[in-house]
FITIDO-164255 format. One record per residue (C-alpha): residue number from 1; x negated, y negated, z negated. Coordinates in nm, 3 decimals, m for minus. Last residue first. Layout:
REM residues N
<NUM, <X, Y, Z>>
...
END
This chain:
REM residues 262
<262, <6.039, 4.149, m2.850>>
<261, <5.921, 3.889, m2.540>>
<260, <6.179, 3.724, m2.378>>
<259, <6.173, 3.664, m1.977>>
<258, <6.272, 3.317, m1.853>>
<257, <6.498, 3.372, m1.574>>
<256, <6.344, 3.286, m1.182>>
<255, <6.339, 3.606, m1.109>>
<254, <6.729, 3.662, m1.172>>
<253, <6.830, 3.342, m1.021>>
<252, <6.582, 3.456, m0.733>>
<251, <6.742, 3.784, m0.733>>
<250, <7.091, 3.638, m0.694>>
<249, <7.005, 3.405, m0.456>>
<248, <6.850, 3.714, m0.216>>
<247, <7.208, 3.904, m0.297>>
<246, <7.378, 3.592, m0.201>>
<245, <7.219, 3.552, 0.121>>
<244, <7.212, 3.905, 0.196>>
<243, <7.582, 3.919, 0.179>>
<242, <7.582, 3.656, 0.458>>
<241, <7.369, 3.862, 0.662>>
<240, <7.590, 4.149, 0.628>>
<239, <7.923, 3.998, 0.680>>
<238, <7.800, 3.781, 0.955>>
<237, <7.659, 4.046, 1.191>>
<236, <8.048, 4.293, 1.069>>
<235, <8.223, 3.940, 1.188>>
<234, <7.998, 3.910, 1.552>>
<233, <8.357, 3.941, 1.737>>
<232, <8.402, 4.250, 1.663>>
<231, <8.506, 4.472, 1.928>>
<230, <8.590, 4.821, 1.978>>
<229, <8.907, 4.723, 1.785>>
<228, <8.977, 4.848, 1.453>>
<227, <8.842, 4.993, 1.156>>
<226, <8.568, 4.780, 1.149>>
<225, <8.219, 4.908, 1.020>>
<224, <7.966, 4.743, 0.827>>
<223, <7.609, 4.881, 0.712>>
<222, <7.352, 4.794, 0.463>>
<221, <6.984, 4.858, 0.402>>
<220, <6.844, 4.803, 0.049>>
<219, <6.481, 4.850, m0.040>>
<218, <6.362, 4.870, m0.433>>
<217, <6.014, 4.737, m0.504>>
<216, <5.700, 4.899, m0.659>>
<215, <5.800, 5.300, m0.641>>
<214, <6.002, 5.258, m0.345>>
<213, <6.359, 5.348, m0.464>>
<212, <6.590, 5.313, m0.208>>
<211, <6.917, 5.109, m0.203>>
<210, <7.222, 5.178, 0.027>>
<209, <7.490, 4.943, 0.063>>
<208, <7.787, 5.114, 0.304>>
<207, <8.095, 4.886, 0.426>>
<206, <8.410, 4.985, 0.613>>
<205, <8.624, 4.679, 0.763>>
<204, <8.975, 4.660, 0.724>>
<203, <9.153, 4.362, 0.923>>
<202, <9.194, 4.030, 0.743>>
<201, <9.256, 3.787, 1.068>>
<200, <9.011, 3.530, 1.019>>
<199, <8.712, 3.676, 0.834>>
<198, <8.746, 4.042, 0.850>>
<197, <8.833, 4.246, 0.507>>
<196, <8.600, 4.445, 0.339>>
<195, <8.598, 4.818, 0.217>>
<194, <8.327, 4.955, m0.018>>
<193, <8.063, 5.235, m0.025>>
<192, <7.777, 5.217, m0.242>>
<191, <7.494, 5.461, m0.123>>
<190, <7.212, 5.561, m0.351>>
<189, <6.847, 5.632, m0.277>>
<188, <6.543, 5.832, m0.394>>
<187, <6.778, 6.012, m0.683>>
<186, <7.066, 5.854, m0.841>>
<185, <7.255, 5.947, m1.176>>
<184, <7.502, 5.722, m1.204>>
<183, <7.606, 5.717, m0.892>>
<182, <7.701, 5.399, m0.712>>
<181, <8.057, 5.279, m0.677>>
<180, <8.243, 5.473, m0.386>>
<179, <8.560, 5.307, m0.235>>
<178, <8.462, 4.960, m0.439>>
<177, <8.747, 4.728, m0.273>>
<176, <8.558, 4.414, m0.198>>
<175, <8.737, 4.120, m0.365>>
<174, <8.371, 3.857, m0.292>>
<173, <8.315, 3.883, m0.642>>
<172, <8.338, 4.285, m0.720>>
<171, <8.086, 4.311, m0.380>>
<170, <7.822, 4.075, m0.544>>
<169, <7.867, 4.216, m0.872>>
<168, <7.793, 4.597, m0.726>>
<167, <7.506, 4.406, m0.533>>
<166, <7.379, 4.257, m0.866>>
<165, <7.360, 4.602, m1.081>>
<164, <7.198, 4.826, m0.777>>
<163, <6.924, 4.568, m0.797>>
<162, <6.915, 4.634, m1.136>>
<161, <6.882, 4.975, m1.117>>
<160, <6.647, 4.943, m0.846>>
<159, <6.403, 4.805, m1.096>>
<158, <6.332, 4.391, m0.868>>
<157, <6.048, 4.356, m0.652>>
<156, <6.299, 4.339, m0.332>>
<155, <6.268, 4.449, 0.012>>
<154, <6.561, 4.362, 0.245>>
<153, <6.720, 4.533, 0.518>>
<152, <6.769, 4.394, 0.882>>
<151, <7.032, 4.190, 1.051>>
<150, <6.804, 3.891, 1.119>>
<149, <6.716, 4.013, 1.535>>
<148, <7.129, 4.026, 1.571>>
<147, <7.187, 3.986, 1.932>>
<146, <6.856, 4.181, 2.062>>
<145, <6.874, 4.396, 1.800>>
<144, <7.255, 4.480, 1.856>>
<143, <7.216, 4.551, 2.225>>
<142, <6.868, 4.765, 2.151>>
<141, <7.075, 4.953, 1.915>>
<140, <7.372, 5.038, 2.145>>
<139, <7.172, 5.083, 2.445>>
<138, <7.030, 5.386, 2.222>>
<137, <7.337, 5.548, 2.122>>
<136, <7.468, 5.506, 1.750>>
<135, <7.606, 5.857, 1.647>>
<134, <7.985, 5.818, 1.588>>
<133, <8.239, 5.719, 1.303>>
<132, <8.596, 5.717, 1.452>>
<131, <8.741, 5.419, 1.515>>
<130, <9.126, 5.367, 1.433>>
<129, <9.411, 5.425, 1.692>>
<128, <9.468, 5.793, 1.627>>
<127, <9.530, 5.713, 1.258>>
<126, <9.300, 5.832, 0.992>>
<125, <9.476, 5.906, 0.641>>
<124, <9.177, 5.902, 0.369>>
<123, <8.910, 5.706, 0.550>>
<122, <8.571, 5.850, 0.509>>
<121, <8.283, 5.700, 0.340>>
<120, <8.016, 5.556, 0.549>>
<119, <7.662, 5.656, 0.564>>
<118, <7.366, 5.407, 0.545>>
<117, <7.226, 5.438, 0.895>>
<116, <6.905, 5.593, 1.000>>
<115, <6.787, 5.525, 1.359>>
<114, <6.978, 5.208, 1.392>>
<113, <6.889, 5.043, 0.993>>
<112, <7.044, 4.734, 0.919>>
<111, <7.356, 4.833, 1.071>>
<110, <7.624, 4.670, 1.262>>
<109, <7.973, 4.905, 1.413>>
<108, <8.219, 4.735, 1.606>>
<107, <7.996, 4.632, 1.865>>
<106, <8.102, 4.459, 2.206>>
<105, <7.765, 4.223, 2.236>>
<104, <7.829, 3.828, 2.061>>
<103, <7.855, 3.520, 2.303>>
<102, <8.186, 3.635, 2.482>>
<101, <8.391, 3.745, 2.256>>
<100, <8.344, 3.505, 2.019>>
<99, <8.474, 3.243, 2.263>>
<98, <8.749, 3.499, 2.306>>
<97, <8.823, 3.530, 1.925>>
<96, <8.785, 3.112, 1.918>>
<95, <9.013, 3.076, 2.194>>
<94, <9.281, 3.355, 2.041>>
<93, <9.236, 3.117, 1.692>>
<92, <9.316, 2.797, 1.830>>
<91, <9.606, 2.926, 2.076>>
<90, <9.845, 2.917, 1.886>>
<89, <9.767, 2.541, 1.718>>
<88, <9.780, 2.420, 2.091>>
<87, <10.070, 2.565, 2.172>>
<86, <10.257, 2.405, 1.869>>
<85, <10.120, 2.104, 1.994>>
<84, <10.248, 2.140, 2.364>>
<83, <10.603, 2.274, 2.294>>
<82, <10.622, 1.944, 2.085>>
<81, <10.537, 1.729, 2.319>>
<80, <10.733, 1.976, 2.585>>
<79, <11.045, 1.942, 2.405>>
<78, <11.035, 1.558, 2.318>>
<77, <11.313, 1.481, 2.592>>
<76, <11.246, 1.728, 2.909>>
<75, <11.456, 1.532, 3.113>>
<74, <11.470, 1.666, 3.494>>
<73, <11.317, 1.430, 3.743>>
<72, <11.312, 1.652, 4.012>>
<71, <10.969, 1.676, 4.105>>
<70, <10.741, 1.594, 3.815>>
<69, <11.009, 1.684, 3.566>>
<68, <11.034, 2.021, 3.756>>
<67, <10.696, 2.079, 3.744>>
<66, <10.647, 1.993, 3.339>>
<65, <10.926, 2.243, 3.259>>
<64, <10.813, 2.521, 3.517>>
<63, <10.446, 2.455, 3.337>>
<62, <10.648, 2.502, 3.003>>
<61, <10.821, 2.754, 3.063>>
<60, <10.523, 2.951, 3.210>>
<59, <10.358, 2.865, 2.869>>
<58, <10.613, 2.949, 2.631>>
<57, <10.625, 3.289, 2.797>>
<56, <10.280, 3.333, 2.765>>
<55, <10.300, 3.250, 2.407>>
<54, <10.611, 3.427, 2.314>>
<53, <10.400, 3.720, 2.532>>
<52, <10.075, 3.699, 2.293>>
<51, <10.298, 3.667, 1.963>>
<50, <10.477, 4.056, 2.057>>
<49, <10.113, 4.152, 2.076>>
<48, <10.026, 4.035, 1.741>>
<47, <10.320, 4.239, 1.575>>
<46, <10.181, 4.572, 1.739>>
<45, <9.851, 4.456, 1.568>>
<44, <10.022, 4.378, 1.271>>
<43, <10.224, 4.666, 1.229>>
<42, <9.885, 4.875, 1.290>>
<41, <9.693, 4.687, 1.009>>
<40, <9.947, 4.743, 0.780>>
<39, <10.210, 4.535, 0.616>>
<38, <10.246, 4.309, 0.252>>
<37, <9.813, 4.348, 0.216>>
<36, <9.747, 4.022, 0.147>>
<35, <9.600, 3.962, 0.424>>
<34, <9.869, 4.140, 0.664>>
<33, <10.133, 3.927, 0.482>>
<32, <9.958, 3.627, 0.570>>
<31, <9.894, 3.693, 0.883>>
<30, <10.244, 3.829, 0.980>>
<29, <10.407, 3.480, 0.805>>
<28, <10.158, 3.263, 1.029>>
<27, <10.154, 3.454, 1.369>>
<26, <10.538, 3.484, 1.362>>
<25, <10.551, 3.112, 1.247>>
<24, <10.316, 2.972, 1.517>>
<23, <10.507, 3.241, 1.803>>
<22, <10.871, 3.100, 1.700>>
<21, <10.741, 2.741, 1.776>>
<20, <10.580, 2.869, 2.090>>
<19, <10.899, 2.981, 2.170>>
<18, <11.134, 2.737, 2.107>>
<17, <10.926, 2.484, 2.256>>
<16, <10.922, 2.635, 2.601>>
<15, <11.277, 2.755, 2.583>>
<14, <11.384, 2.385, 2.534>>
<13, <11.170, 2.263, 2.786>>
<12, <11.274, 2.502, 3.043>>
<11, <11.633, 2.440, 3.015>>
<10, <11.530, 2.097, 3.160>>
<9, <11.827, 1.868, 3.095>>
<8, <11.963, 1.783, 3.418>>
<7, <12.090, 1.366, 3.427>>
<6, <12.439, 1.307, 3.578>>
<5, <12.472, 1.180, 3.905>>
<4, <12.651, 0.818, 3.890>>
<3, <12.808, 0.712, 4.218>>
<2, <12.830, 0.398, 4.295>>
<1, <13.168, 0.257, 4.422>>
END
């Protein structure tokens, strides 16, 4: 008689590509909703940390998984395909943060100006966990010139008044909630204050456009803040110089308009 020995199913598997599907979702619906403004920033940090240990778990399961198939011939079926590509799409964006992480300095706080910055407006209800608006310390500045040498403020022959009228367009079209429009009534220089949204993840970042009046040309320094994190993975760099961008098109477009005599 031959004796049949059934086949073990690897437990592992299955655990391994129910939670790294569970992590995908959680990462999905919680991003989303933290976009679009459903929970707060603190929820979803606290919510990010519980998708971190599904996929940590999912991944000792499913090196235990792949072992044990190796060794003992369990049958792991399509779980650990499947645990593997739903890995995979988790842990896109943490390798991109940490790839981030280490090719840009650990700033949360970009300027155009380190010796006098545009001033920020203050957060209604701070939390303990937020970043609290300090003095910029000198390592700090040479760290973000050396990083950033294009961060820097712009000169522009345009009235300030209409300078101040394109940047308060820019920031309406890119969703920027206006905190502090600019004064009406403005002396030397006036501060804009606004608050912006990261790139991939849609955490609060404070934002300050100043613009001084130089007799012939109006000069605007900006500055960006996050909220969060003593980190920023280069986002408040790209903010700025991508603002400039539009703001320098925008002049151009203006410059470039046929002027009408009366």
């Amino acid at each position: 008689m031959v004796a049949v020995y059934p086949e073990r199913q690897s437990r592992a598997a299955r655990w391994s590509r129910r939670s790294a599907i569970f992590a995908v979702i959680l990462f999905a619906v919680a991003g989303a909703t933290h976009r679009y403004g459903r929970i707060d920033s603190e929820t979803f940090l606290m919510t990010l940390g519980v998708v971190a240990v599904l996929i940590v778990l999912s991944l000792c399961a499913f090196c235990l998984a792949f072992h044990r198939m190796w060794t003992r011939g369990d049958k792991v079926g399509t779980n650990l395909v499947v645990a593997g590509f739903f890995l995979t799409g988790a842990l896109i964006p943490f390798g991109f943060l940490a790839y981030r992480g280490l090719t840009t300095p650990m700033l949360h706080d970009i300027t155009t100006d380190t010796e006098s910055r545009p001033l920020l407006s203050p957060v209604a209800d701070p939390t303990r966990v937020m970043n609290i608006p300090r003095a910029m310390s000198e390592h700090e500045a040479e760290e973000q010139l050396a990083a950033y040498p294009t961060v820097i403020g712009h000169s522009y022959t345009l009235p300030p008044e209409r300078i101040r009228q394109l940047i308060t367009t820019l920031v309406e079209d890119r969703g920027w909630q206006i905190v502090r429009p600019f004064p009406k009534l403005s002396g030397p220089a006036a501060t804009l204050n606004a608050v912006a949204g990261s790139f991939l993840l849609g955490f609060p970042c404070d934002v300050a456009i100043r613009v001084a009046d130089e007799e012939t040309m109006a000069y605007v320094d900006m500055r960006s803040a996050s909220r969060y994190g003593t980190h920023d993975f280069g986002d408040n760099a790209a903010r700025i110089e991508s603002f400039f961008d539009d703001l320098d098109a925008a002049v151009l477009a203006e410059a470039a308009m046929p002027q009408v005599s009366q």
